[in-house]
C-alpha positions as CSV (number, residue, x, y, z in Angstrom):
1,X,112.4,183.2,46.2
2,X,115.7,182.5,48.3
3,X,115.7,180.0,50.8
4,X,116.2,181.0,54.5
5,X,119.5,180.3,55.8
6,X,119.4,178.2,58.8
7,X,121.5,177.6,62.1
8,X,120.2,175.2,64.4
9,X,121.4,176.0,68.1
10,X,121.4,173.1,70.4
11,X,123.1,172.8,74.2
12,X,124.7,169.4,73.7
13,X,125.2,166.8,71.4
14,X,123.0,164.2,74.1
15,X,120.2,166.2,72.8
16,X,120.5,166.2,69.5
17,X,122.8,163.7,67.9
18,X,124.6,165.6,64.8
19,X,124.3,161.9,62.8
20,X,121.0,162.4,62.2
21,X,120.9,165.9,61.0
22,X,120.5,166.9,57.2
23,X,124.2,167.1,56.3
24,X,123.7,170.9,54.6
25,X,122.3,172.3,58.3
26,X,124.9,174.1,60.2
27,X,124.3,172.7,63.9
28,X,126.2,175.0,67.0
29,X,126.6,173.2,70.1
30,X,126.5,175.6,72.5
31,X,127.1,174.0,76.2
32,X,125.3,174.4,78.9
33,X,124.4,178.2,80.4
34,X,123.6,181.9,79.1
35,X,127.2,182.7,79.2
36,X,128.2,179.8,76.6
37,X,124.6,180.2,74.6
38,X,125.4,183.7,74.1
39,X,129.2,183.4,73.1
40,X,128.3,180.7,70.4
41,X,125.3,182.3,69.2
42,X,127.0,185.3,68.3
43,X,129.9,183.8,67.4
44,X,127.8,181.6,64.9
45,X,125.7,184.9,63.6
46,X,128.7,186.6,62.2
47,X,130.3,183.2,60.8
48,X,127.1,182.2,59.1
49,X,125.0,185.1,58.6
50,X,122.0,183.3,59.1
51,X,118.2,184.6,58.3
52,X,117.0,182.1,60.9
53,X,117.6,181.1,64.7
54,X,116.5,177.6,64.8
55,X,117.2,176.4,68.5
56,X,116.4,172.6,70.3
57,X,116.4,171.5,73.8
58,X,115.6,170.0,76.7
59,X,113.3,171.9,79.4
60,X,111.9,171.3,82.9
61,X,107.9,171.3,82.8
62,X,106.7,174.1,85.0
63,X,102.9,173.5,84.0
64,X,102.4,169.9,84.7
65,X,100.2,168.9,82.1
66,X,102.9,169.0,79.2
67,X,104.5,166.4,77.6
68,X,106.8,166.2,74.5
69,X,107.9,169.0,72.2
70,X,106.4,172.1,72.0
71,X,107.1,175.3,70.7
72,X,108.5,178.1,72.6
73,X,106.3,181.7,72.0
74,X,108.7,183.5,74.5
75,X,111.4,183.7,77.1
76,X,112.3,185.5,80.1
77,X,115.5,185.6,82.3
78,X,114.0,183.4,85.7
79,X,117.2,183.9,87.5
80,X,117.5,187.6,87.4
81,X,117.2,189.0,90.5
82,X,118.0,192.7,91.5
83,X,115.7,193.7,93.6
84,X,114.8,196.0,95.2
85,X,116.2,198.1,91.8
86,X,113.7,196.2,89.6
87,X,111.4,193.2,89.5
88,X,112.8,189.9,89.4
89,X,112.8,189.0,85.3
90,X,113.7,192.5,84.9
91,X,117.2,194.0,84.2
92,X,117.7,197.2,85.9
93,X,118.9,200.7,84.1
94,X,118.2,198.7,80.9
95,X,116.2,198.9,77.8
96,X,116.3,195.8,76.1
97,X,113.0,194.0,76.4
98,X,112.9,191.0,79.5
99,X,110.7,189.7,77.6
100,X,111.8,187.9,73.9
101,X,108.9,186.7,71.4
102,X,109.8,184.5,68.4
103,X,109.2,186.7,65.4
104,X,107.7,183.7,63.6
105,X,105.6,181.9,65.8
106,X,102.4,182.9,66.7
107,X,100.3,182.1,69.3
108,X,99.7,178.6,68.2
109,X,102.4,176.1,66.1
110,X,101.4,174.5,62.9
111,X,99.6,171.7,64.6
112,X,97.1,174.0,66.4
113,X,99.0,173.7,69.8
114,X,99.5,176.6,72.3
115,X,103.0,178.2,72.5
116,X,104.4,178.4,75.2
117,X,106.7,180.8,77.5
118,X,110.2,179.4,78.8
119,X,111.7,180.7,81.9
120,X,115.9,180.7,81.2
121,X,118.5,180.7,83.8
122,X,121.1,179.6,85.3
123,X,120.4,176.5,87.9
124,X,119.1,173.1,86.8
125,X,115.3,173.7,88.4
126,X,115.1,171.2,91.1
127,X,112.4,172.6,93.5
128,X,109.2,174.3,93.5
129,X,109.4,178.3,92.7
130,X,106.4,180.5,93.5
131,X,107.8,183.0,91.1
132,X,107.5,180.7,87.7
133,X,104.0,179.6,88.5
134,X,102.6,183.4,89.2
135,X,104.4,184.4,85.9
136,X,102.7,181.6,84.1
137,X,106.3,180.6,83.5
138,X,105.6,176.6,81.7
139,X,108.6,175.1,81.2
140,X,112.7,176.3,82.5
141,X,116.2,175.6,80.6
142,X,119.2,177.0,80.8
143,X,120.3,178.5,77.5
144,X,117.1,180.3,75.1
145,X,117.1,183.5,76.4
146,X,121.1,184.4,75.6
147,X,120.1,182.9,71.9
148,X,117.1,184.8,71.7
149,X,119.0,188.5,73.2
150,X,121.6,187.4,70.3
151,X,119.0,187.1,67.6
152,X,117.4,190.3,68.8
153,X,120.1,192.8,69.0
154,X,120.9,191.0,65.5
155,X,117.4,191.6,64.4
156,X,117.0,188.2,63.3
157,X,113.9,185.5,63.5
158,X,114.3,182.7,65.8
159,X,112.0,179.8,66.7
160,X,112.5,177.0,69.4
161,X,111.1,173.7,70.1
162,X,111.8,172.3,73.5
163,X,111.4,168.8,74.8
164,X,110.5,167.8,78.0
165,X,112.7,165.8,79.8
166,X,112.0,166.0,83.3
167,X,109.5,167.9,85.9
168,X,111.3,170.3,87.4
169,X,111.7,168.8,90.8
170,X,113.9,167.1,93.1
171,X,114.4,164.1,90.5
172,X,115.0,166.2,87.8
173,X,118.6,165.3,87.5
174,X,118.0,161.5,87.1
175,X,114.5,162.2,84.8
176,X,116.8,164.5,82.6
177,X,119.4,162.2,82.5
178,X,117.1,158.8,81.3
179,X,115.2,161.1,78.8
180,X,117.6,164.0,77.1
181,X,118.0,161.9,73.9
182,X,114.1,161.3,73.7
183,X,112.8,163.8,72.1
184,X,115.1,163.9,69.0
185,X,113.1,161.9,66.8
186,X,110.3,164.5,67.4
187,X,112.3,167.6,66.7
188,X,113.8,166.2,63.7
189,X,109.8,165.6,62.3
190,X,109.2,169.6,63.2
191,X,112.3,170.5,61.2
192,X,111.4,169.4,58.0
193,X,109.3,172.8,58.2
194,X,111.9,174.8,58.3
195,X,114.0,173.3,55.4
C-alpha cells in the first residue's frame, strides 16, 4: 500500500517551529489571511501533488470551555457578509459549499474528543460576536477556510488541528502573543498519526 503524501500547512513559523519537524515533511508557511493561505496552498498543491492537507494553527476559543488542540470537523467563512443578497457565511451567486468538512475526520478524533467547527476570517477576533455563538461557531482563525476551498476544488482530504491560544476577546492580542508557540509540542504528538 502507498503511503499518503503529506503537506503540512501552517500560518507562521511562531507556531510551528520547522526545527522540530520530521525532515521528509514538506511544511508551507503560509502568512497570515485567506488571501496568502489560499495563494500558498494552491501554489503548494501543484508543486507537491499531495494526497493530504495536513494544516496547524493557532485559534481564538469561541466556546469557552476549550483548551488545547483539538481537531477541526469544519469551517465556515465568519467574515462574509453580503447581505441582504445572502446570509452572512454565505457567498452569493455561488455554488461552492460555505460550509467545508474534513473528508477524514469524523465526528470525533482518535482520542474520543468532539470535532469541532472553526469560523475563518479576516480580523484577529477581539470582541464578543452574536453571530459565532448562534452558529455554534467554537473557535476563529484567520487562514483554514482558503486551505480547505483549495483542497476541495482539488478534491483532496485535509485535516486540522488547532491550538488555542487566546479567548477571543479584548486581550487576545497579548494572550496570542505569550501562547502561539504552546501548543507545538501537542501537534507534533497528533502527527505521528499521520506519518
Amino acid at each position: 500500500m502507498k503511503k499518503k503524501s503529506i503537506v503540512l500547512i501552517v500560518a507562521l513559523e511562531s507556531e510551528l517551529d520547522p526545527q522540530l519537524l520530521p525532515p521528509d515533511l514538506t511544511v508551507v508557511y503560509t502568512g497570515v489571511g485567506k488571501i496568502n493561505a489560499s495563494i500558498a496552498t494552491y501554489r503548494a498543491v501543484h508543486k507537491y501533488n499531495p494526497d493530504l492537507i495536513l494544516n496547524y494553527g493557532t485559534v481564538g476559543k469561541i466556546t469557552p470551555t476549550l483548551s488545547g488542540l483539538i481537531p477541526i470537523h469544519s469551517v465556515v467563512q465568519r467574515d462574509m457578509i453580503a447581505e441582504p443578497l445572502a446570509p452572512r457565511g454565505t457567498v452569493p451567486f455561488s455554488d461552492k459549499p460555505n460550509i467545508l468538512r474534513s473528508s477524514i475526520a469524523s465526528s470525533t478524533d482518535s482520542n474520543g474528543s468532539i470535532a469541532h467547527l472553526c469560523g475563518t476570517g479576516d480580523s484577529f477576533v477581539t470582541a464578543r460576536d452574536e453571530w459565532l455563538i448562534a452558529n455554534k461557531i467554537d473557535v476563529v482563525d484567520m487562514e483554514l477556510f482558503a486551505i480547505a476551498s483549495v483542497a476541495h476544488e482539488h478534491k483532496l482530504d485535509w485535516v486540522s488541528y488547532k491550538f488555542i491560544s487566546d479567548d477571543a476577546n479584548e486581550a487576545s492580542a497579548q494572550e496570542w502573543s505569550k501562547q502561539v508557540h504552546r501548543g507545538q509540542t501537542l501537534f507534533l504528538k497528533q502527527l505521528r498519526q499521520h506519518l
